[in-house]
N, C-alpha and C positions, 0 to 999 in steps of 0.2 A: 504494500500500500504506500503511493504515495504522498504528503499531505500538501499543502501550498506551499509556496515558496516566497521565501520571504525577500522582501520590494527596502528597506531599508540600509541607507550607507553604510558600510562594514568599518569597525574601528582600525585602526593603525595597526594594534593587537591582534585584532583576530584576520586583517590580512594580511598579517606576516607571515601568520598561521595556516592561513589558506597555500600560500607559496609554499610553503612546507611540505603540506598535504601534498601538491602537486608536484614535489621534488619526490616526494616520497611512490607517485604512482596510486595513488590513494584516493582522486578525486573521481568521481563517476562521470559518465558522457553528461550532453548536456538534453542528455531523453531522458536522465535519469538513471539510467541502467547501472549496474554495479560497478567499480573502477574491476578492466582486466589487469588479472595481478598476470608477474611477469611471465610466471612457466606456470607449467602445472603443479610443478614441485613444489611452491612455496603455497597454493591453493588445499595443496594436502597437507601440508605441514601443519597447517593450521587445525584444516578440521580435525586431524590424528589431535591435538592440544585440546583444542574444545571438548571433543569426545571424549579425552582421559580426566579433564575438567569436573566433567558431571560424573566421572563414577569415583574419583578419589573424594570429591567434596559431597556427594551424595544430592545433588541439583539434580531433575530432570530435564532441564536445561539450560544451556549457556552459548555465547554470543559472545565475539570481537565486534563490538561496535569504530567504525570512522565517523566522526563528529565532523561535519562540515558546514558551511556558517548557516544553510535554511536544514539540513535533511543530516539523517542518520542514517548511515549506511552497515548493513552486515555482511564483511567480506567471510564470516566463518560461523557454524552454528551449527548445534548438536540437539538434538531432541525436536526442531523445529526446523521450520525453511527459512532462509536467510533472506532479509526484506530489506525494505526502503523507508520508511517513512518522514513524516516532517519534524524537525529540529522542537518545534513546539511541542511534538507529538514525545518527544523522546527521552524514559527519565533519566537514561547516563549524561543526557545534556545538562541537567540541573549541577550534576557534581562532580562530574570527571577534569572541573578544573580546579576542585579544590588540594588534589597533587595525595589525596589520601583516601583509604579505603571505606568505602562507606557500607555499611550493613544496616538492612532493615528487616524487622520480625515480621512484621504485619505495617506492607506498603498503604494500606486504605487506614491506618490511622493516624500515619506519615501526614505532618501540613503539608510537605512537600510534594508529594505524590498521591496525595486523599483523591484529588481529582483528576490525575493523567487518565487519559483513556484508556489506558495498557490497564488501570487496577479496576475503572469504573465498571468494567463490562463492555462498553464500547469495541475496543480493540482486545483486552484482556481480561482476568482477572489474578493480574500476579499480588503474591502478596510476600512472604520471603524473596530479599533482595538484597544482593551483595555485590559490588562494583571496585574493581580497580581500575587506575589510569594506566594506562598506555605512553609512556614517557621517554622520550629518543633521548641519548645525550647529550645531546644540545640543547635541553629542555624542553625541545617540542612535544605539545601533548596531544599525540592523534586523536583519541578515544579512552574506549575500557575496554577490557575484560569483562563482562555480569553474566553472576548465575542467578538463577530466577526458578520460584516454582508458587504453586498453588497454594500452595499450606503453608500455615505461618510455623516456620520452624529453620532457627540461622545455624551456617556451618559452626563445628567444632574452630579453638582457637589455631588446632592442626591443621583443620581445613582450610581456615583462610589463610594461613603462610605457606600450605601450599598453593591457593587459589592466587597468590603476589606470587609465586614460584612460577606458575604456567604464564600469567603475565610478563614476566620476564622473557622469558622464551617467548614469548609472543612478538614482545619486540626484538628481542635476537633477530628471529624471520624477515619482519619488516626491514631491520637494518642490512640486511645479506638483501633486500628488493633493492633497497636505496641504493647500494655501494655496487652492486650490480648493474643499476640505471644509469649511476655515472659514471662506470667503466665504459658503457654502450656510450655514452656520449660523448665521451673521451676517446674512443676509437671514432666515433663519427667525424668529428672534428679532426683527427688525425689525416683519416683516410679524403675528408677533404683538402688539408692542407697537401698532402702528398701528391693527390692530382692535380692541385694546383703549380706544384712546383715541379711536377712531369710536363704541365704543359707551359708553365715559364721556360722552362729549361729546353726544353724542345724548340720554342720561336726561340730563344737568346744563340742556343746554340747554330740553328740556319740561319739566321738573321747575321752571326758573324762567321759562320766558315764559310757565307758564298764570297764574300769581300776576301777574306785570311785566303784561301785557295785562290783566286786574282793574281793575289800580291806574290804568292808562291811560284805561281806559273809564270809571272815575269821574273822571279827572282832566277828560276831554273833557264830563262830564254837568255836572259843577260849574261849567265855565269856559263854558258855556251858560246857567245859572242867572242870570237877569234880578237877581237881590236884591246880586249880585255885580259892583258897577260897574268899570268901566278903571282908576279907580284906587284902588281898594280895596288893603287888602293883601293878601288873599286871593290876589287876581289875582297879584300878582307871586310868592308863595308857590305859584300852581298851575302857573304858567308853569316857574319851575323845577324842581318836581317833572316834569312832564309833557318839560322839553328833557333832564333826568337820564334818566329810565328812558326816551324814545327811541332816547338812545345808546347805554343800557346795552343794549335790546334790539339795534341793530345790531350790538353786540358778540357779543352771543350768535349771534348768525347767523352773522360774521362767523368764529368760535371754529366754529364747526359746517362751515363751507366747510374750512376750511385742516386738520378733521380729515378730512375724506373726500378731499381734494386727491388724493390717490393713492391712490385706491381700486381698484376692479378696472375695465378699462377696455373700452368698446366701440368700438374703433377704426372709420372709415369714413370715405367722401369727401363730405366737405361743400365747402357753400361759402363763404368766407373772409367775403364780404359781405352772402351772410343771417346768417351767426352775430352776426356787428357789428352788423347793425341790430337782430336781436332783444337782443342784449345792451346796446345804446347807449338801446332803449324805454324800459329799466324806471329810466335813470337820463335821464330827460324831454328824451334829446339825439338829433337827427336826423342819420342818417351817408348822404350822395351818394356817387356814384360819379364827381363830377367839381366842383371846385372852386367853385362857382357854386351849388351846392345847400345846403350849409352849412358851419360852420366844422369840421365831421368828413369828411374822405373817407376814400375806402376804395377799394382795385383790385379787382375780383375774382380768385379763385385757387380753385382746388382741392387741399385739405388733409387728408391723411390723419392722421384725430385721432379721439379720444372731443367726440364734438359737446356733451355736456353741461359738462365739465369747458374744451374749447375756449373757449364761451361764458361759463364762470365767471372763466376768465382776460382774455376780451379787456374784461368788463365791469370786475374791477378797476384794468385797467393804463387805460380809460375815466375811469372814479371817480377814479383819480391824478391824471387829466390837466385835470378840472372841478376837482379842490380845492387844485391849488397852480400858478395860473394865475401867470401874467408881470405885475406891477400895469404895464406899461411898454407890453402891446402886446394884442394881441383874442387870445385863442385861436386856435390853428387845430392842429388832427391829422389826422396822417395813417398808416393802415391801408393796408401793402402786404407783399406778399411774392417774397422769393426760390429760386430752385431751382436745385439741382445734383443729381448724381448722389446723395450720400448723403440727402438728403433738401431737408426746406423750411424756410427762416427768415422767419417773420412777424415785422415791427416796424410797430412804433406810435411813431411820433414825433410830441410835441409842442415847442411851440415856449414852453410854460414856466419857472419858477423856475428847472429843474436839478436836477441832486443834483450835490456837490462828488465826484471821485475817490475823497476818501479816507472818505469817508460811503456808497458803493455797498453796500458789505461789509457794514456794518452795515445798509443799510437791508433787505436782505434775511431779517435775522433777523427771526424772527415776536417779537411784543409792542415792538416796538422802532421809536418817533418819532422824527424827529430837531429838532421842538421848535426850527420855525425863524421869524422875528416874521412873521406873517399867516397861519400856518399854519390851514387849516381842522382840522375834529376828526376822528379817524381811528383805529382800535383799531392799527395798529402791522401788520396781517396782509396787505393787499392782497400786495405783492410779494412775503413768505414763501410766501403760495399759491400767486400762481401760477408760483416756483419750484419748489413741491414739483411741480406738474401736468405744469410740463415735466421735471422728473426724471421722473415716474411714465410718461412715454414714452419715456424714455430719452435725451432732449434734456437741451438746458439755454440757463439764461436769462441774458442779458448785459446792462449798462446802460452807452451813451455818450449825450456830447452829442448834442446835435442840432447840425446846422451853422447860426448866427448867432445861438443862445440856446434851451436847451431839454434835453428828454430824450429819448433815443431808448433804448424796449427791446425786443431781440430776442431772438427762443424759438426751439431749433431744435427741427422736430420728423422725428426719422428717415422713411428712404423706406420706403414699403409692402415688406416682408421676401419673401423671392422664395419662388415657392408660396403663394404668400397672395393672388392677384389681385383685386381690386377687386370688388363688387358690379357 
């Protein structure tokens, strides 16, 4: 049932309170209908509470009432159907702001409640009545908890500290809706910001490599031009132009990978050892599947990944391992993977400079060198991508030693999710 609705300006209080409600997932459509709570989980949760409610307290019925500024809402409710009715109509509105538990023997002899329609016969005739508030920590007060029955006869003093016991948990529930609603809107916001900065990044970077590739393609006609000897000054003036805007263009590219890093992803079973060697191609390094073949091996495995973004990672964490070699020993990496039940850990260990401990954390951050003496040149993104890639599966990415000099990093990337079986 529901009763009118109330036409009156709402206080500064009670619509902060209203805001609350609404943060909280709590307010009803505007037909009236019950607020949808978020999953089904926290809808059962609740009635399991209610229902445990009236058999430890010995109520034939009980109710999570949401008090909202005209109407009373029951998102949960045990012995009875969970209703709607008007804020006037409703007696947890009388007290569930006074922050304390309120027990009645006999509601119809209550001034308070002598005339609500729940006791008159109208809508009810309750008469044992017992209400707790419903209190977030922030002091917001949704509602109650109330048990209610016919006969005038109030819980034991056991009964009501457990009857503030299921209240509690009541709101536990509530707070796992809340923090759950602003995780969701927290990824919402995320995943817009990210396609925004996919498709910044996308016009900034065409927008300057059709000009950058221009200036390259005259740099390369010029530094052909016979009238132009080796040691001219020219020469060393086009050399530099020409090594500047090659790097700035790797940068741009570079700037365009670690926007789309967590893009939307096509999962599938590839293989760990074609993805390396088409990724190890385009940076002129040959990867064997056995020691003897070259300074890159690789095991094979089967990996359930986005095979594009796979090989956008395994060719950075490659590019790391070519540009800050060991002056002390020959390269050698090696590409394998691990399996357990939650999923698979690929590492790539070189036998490398390193990274120090306390330089990990930082090297991870995008735009961010760590400007160490021999350092080759490098826009600061390899490893921020292929972080984001392994967040963007839900994994994540580790850096240790390698054992007797070097770096080892490893990506975990979750098991194929059940229902979902393989191609």
């Amino acid at each position: 049932m529901i009763g009118k609705t109330a036409t009156h300006a709402l206080s500064k209080e009670e619509s902060e309170r209203m805001a609350g409600l609404r943060e909280y997932g709590l307010l009803p459509t505007e037909s009236g209908e019950l607020p949808a709570l978020l999953h089904a989980g926290v809808a059962s949760a609740l009635e399991d509470l209610v229902l445990l409610a009236t058999s430890v307290c010995g109520a034939p019925f009980a109710v999570v009432n949401v008090i909202t500024a005209d109407q009373q809402v029951q998102i949960a409710a045990a012995g009875t159907d969970a209703m709607v009715c008007s804020r006037g109509d409703s007696m947890c509105a009388d007290v569930f702001l006074s922050g304390q538990t309120t027990l009645v023997k006999d509601a119809s002899l209550d001034p308070r409640f002598a005339d609500n329609p729940f006791v008159t016969g109208e809508l009810g005739e309750i008469r044992a009545y017992a209400s707790v508030p419903l209190e977030a920590p922030s002091g917001l007060i949704i509602g109650s908890l109330c048990l209610f029955s016919m006969t005038a006869e109030l819980p034991s003093s056991d009964q009501t500290r457990m009857l503030e016991v299921f209240a509690h948990q009541v709101m536990e529930i509530l707070e796992l809706q809340h923090r759950t609603l602003q995780l969701d809107e927290a990824l919402s916001a995320l995943r817009r910001s990210n396609a925004a900065l996919t498709e910044f990044a996308g016009r900034v970077s065409h927008d300057l490599r059709a000009p950058l590739t221009t200036i390259l393609g005259y740099v390369e006609l010029a530094e052909l031009d016979p009238n132009i000897s080796a040691d001219h000054a020219l020469a060393e003036y086009l050399n530099v132009i020409g090594s500047g805007g090659r790097r700035m263009l790797g940068t741009l590219e570079d700037v365009l990978s670690y926007s789309r890093a967590d893009g939307g992803l096509k999962r599938d079973s590839v293989s760990l050892l074609e993805i390396t060697q088409d990724a190890a191609h385009d940076l002129g390094l040959t990867v064997g599947s056995d020691s003897l073949s070259s300074p890159a091996v690789c095991s094979d495995a089967v990996i359930y990944a986005d095979r594009v973004q796979l090989r956008a990672l395994l060719q950075n964490l490659l590019a790391n391992s070519l540009n800050y070699p060991s002056p002390e020993r020959s390269l050698q990496v090696s590409i394998a993977a691990d399996f357990t039940s939650a999923g698979a850990t690929v590492r790539v260990a070189d036998n490398g400079k390193g990274i120090r401990a306390e330089d990990r954390e930082k090297a991870l951050e995008p735009l961010v060198r760590l400007h160490r003496p021999g350092d080759g040149a490098g826009s600061g993104l390899g490893l921020a991508t292929c972080s984001r890639i392994a967040q963007a599966h839900g994994g994540e990415l580790t850096i240790e030693d390698t054992p007797g000099g070097g770096t080892t990093v490893s990506v975990f990337f979750p098991a194929i999710p059940q229902g979902n079986p393989l191609p």
